[in-house]
C-alpha positions in Angstrom: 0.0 0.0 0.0 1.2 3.4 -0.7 2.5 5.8 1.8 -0.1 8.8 2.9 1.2 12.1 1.6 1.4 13.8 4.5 3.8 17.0 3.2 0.4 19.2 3.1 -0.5 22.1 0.8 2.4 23.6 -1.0 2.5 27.3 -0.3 2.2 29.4 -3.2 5.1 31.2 -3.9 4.8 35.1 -3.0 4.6 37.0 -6.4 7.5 39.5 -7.5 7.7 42.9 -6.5 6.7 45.3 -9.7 8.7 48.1 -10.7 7.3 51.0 -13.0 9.4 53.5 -14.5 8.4 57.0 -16.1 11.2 58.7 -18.3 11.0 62.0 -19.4 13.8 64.0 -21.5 16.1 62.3 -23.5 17.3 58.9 -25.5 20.2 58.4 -23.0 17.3 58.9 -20.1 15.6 55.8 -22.1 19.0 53.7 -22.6 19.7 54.2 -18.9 16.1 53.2 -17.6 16.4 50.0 -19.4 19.3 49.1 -18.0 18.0 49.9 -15.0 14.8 47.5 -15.3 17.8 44.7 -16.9 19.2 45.2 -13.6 16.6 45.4 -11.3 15.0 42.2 -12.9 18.3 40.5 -12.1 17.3 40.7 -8.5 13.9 39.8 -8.6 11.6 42.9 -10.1 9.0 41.9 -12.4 8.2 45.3 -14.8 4.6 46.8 -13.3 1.8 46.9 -16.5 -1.2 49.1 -16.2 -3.3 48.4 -13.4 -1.0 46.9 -11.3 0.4 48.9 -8.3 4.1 49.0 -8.2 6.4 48.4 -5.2 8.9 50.3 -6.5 9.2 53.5 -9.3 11.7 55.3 -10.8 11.3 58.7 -12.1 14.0 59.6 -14.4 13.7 63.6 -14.5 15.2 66.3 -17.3 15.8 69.8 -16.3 17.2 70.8 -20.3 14.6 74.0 -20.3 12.7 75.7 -17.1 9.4 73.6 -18.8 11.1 70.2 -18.5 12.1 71.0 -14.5 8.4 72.1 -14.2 7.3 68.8 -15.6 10.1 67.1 -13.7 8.8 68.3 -10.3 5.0 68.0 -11.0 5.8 64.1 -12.0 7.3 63.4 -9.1 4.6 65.0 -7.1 1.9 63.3 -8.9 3.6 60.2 -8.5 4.2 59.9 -5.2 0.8 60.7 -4.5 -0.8 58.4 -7.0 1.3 55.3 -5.0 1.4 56.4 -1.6 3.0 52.3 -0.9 5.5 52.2 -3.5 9.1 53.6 -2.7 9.3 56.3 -5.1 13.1 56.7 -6.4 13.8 60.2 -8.7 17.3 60.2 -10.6 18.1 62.3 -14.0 19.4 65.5 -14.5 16.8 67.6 -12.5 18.0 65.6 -9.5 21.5 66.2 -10.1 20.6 70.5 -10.7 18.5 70.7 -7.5 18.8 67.1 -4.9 17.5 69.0 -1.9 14.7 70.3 -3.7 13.8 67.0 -4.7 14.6 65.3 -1.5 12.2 67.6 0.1 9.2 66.5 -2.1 7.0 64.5 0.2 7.1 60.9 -0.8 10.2 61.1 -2.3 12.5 57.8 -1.0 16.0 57.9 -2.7 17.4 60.2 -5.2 20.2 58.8 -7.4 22.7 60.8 -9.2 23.4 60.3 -12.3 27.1 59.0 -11.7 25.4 56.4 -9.6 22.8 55.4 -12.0 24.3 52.5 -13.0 24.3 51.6 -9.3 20.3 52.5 -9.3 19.3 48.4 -9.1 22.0 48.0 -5.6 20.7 51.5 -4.2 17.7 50.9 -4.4 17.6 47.2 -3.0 19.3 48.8 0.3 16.3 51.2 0.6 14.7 49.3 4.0 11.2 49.2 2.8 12.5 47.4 -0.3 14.3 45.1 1.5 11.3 43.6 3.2 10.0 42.8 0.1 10.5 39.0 -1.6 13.5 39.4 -3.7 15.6 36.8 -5.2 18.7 36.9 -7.6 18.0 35.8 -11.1 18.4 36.1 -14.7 17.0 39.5 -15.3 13.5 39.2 -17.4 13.0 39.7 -21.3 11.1 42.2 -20.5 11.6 45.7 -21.8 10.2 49.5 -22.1 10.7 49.6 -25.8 10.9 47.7 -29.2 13.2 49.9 -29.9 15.7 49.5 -27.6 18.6 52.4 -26.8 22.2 51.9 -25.7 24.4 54.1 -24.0 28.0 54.8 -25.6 29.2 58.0 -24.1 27.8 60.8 -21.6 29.2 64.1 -20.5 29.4 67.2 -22.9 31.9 70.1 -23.4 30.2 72.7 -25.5 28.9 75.0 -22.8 26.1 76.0 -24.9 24.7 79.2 -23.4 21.0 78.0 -23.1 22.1 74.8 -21.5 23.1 72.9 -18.2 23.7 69.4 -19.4 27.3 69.6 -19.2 27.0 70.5 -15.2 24.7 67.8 -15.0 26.1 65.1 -16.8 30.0 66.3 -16.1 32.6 65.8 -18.8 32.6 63.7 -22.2 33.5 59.9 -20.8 32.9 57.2 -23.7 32.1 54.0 -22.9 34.9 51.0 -24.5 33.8 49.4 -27.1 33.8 46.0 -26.1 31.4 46.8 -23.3 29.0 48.5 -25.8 29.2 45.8 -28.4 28.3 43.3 -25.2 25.2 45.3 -24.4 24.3 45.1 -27.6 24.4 41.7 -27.7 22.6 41.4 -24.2 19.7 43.2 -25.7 19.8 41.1 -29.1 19.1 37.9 -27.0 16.3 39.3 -24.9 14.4 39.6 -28.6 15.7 43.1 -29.5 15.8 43.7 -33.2 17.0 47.6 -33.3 19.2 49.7 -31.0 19.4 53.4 -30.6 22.9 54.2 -30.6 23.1 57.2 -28.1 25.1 59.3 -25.7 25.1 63.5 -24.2 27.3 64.0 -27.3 27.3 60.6 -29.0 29.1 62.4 -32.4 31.9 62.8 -30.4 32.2 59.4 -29.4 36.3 58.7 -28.5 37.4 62.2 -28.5 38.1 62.1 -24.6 40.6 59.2 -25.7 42.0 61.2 -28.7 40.3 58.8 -31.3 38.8 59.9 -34.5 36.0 58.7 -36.3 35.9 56.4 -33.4 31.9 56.4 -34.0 32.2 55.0 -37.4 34.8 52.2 -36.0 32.1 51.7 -33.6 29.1 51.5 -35.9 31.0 48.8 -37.7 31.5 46.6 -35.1 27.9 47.0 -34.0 26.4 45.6 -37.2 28.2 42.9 -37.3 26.7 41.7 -34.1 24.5 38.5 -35.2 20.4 39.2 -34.9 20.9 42.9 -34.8 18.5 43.7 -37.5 18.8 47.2 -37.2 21.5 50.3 -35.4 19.5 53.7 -35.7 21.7 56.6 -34.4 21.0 59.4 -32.3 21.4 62.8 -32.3 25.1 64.2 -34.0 26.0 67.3 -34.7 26.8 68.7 -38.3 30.7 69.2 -37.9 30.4 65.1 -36.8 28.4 64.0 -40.0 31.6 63.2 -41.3 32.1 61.1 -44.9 33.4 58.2 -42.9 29.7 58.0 -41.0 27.7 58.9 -44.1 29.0 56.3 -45.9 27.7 53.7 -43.3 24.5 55.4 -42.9 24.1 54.9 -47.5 26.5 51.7 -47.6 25.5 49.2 -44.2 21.9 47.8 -45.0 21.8 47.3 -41.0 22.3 51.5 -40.5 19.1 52.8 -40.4 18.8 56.0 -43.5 18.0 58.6 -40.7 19.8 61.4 -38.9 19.1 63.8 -36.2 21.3 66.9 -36.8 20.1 70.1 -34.6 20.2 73.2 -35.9 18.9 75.0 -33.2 18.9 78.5 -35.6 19.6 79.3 -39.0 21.5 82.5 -38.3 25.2 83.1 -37.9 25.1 85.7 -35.1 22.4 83.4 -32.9 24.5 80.3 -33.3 27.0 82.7 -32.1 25.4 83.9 -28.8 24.1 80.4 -28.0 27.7 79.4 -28.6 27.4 76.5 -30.7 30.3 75.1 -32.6 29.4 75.7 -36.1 28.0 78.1 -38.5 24.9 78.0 -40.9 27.4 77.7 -44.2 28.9 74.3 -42.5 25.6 73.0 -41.4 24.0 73.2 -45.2 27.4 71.5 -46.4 27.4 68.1 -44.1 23.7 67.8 -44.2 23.0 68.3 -48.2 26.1 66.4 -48.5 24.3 63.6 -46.6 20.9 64.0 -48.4 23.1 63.3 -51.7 24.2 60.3 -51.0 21.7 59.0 -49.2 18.3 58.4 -50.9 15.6 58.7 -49.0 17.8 59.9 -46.0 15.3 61.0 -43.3 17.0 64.0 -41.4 15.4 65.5 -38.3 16.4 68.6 -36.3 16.2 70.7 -33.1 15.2 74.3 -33.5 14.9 77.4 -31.1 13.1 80.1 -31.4 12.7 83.4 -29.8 16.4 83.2 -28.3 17.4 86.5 -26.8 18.6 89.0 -29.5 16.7 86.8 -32.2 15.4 89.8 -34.6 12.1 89.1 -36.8 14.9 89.1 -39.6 17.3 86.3 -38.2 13.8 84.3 -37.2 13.0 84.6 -41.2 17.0 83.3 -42.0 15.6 80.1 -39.7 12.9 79.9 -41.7 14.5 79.7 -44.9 17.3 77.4 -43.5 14.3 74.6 -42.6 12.7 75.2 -46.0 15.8 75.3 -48.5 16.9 71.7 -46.2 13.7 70.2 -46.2 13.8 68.4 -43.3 11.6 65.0 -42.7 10.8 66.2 -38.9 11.3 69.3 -36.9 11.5 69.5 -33.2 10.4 73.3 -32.5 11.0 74.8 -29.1 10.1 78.0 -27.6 13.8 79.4 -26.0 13.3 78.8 -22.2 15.2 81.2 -19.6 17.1 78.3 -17.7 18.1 79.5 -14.9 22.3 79.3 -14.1 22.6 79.4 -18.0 24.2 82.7 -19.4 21.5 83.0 -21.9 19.0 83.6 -18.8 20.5 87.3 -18.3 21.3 88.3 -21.4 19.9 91.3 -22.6 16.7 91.7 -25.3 14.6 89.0 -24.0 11.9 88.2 -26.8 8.4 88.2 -25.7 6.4 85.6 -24.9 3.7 86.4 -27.4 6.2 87.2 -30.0 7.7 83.4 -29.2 4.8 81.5 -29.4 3.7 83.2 -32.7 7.3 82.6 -34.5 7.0 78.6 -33.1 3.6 78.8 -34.9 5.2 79.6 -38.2 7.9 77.4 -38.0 5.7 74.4 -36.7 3.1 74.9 -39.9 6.5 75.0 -42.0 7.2 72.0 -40.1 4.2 70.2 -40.5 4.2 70.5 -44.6 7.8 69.4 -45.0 7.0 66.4 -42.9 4.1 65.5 -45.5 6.4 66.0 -48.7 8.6 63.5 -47.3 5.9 61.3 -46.1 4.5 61.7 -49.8 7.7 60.9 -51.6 7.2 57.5 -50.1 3.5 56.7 -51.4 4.0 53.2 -53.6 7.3 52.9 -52.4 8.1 50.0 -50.1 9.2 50.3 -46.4 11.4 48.6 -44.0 9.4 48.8 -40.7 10.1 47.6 -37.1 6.5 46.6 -36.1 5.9 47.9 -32.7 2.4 47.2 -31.6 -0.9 45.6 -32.8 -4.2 45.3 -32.3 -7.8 45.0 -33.9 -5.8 44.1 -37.0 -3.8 47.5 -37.7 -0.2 46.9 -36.8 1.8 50.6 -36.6 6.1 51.0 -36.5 8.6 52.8 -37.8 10.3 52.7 -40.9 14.4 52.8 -40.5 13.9 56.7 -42.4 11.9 57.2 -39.4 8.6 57.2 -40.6 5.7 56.1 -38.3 4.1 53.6 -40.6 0.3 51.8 -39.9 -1.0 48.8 -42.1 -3.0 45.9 -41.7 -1.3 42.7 -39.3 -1.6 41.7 -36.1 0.2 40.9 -33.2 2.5 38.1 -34.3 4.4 40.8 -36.0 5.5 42.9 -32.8 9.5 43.0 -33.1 9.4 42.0 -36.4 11.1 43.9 -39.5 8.6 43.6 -42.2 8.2 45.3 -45.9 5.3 47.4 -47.0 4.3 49.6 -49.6 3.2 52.8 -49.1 0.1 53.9 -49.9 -1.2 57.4 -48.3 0.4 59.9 -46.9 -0.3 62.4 -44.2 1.2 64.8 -41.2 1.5 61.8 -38.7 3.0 59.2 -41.0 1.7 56.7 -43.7 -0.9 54.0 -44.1 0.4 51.1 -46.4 -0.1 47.6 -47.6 1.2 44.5 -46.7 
């Protein structure tokens, strides 16, 4: 006769604590919360989805204009409030510019630096209310905040731009070896990434602190050749590092995605001047029509400021005609912010409001209609797209010219790189067929 089983009811074993993250600012803000969430997931976090109360969250701030700290604080605010239980961590630039401040929020549990954010996933685990909680050392989960997926290769910046504070925030240029970048890469590859965001503070001048040139283009090389990388988009550069050596990867490397994000910022000589960028409007129109030449269908995006302090109605036209005569496939229009502990804050001829918000208008509609030409260009052409998400049968991703794309699929096509042909265009992107 067999034995009784006396063990009893197993326990059920005690779920994982959740972690949520909210990012605002930049890609490097993204690449560093998904390492964080590799990291934290390593020691027993499970990623929180909607409707599910987190244990932990980690607000990962920007302080670039006086807006960005305004939504920075308010986040954090709301946050903490919206999850009174959770231990509510802040890092990002806006706690590096003002920790007390931040400290002082109530709710607020740990703020992390941004030297110490690849540290976030051990600070964090020493926090005592997040040490009570059931955590366990394993291999981190597949789980991610993106399909698109961005890796870090450099921080810091030494521009000094007068408008900005990044380079006190962020501290010097320090790039990242190689080896370790080309192992991240791989890292993400096997947790079912398809395309990485190459970025960094300053990303074009990857290997300068080390006295390298076109140590980005060395880089990119090494990068595609990584097996099941289907696709290396880059991140922001600017013009002076849009160099032959990179272009010819960007028209040459199937794996490069055709886009570039080159800011302009202004289209005058004497602004670029007083926000002290390191170029001129002469060298900016060489690289980037240089880059449109040889790269069909190159999508090129940009940064522009408006209403900067001296910026007459005359130099605002010169920006103008700079966007149009470029033709740019996206513009990112910003209303000049007075940052305070910048130099631009107390320069002199501060443009109005009114006046900044009517020029942002202008250059927005001019915005808007160069988008579509581009999108229209592309109407029964076909497109490589990185399918992002799907459902009631419309799948909608991006195209590697950085074109948000919509057709009909459905979800077995997530994180899959598919062709489609274009067939309307608008503003927002293109509907096509499979």
């Amino acid at each position: 006769m067999a034995e009784p089983d006396r063990s009893g009811p197993v326990a059920p074993a005690e779920p994982a604590p959740r972690v949520a993250f909210k990012t605002l600012g930049c890609r490097l803000n993204q690449a560093e919360s998904e390492r964080a969430l590799e990291a934290l997931g390593a020691k027993g976090f499970d990623l929180a989805h909607a409707g599910e109360e987190p244990d932990v969250v980690i607000i990962n701030t920007c302080t670039v204009t006086r807006e960005s700290t305004a939504s920075s604080r308010r986040l954090i605010r709301k946050t903490a409030e919206a999850h009174p239980g959770a231990t509510v961590v802040v890092t990002g630039c806006y706690a590096v510019s003002d920790p007390e401040v931040v400290k002082a929020i109530p709710g607020v549990d740990l703020v992390v630096d941004n030297e110490a954010k690849d540290r976030i996933a051990e600070l964090v685990t020493q926090v005592p209310q997040v040490r009570r909680l059931p955590l366990m050392v394993r291999q981190a989960p597949v789980e991610r905040l993106r399909t698109r997926v961005a890796v870090k290769a450099q921080t810091g910046c030494d521009e000094w731009c007068t408008f900005c504070i990044i380079p006190r925030t962020r501290g010097p240029l320090r790039s990242y070896p190689q080896d370790e970048i080309v192992a991240d890469v791989r890292r993400q590859v096997a947790r079912g990434v398809r395309e990485v965001v190459l970025t960094g503070v300053h990303l074009g001048k990857y290997g300068e602190d080390r006295g390298e040139r076109e140590a980005l283009a060395r880089l990119v090389d090494r990068l595609t050749a990584v097996e099941g990388l289907l696709r290396l988009r880059l991140s922001s550069v600017l013009p002076v590092q849009v160099t032959p050596a990179l272009v010819e990867r960007v028209r040459d490397d199937p794996k490069v995605c055709r886009h570039l994000h080159v800011p302009l910022q202004a289209g005058d000589d004497e602004v670029l001047e007083r926000m002290h960028r390191p170029y001129r409007v002469a060298e900016f129109l060489d690289r980037v029509e240089h880059a449109k030449a040889e790269i069909p269908g190159l999508g090129l995006s940009t940064d522009v400021i408006v209403g900067f302090p001296g910026e007459t109605a005359e130099q605002f036209a010169a920006t103008m005609r700079v966007t149009e005569r470029v033709g740019f496939s996206k513009l990112h229009v910003f209303r000049y912010s007075q940052r305070p502990e910048t130099p631009a804050a107390t320069m002199p001829q501060q443009v109005p409001d009114g006046e900044k918000k009517a020029r942002a208008r202008e250059l927005i509609a001019l915005g808007n209609e160069l988008r579509r030409r581009f999108h229209e260009v592309h109407v029964g052409r076909p497109l490589s797209v990185l399918v992002e998400t799907a459902a009631e049968g419309l799948a909608e991703g991006t195209s590697d010219n950085y074109i948000k794309v919509r057709f009909p699929g459905g979800p077995d096509l997530v994180d899959r790189v598919v062709t489609v042909r274009g067939a309307r265009a608008d503003n927002e992107g293109m509907e096509a067929t499979a």
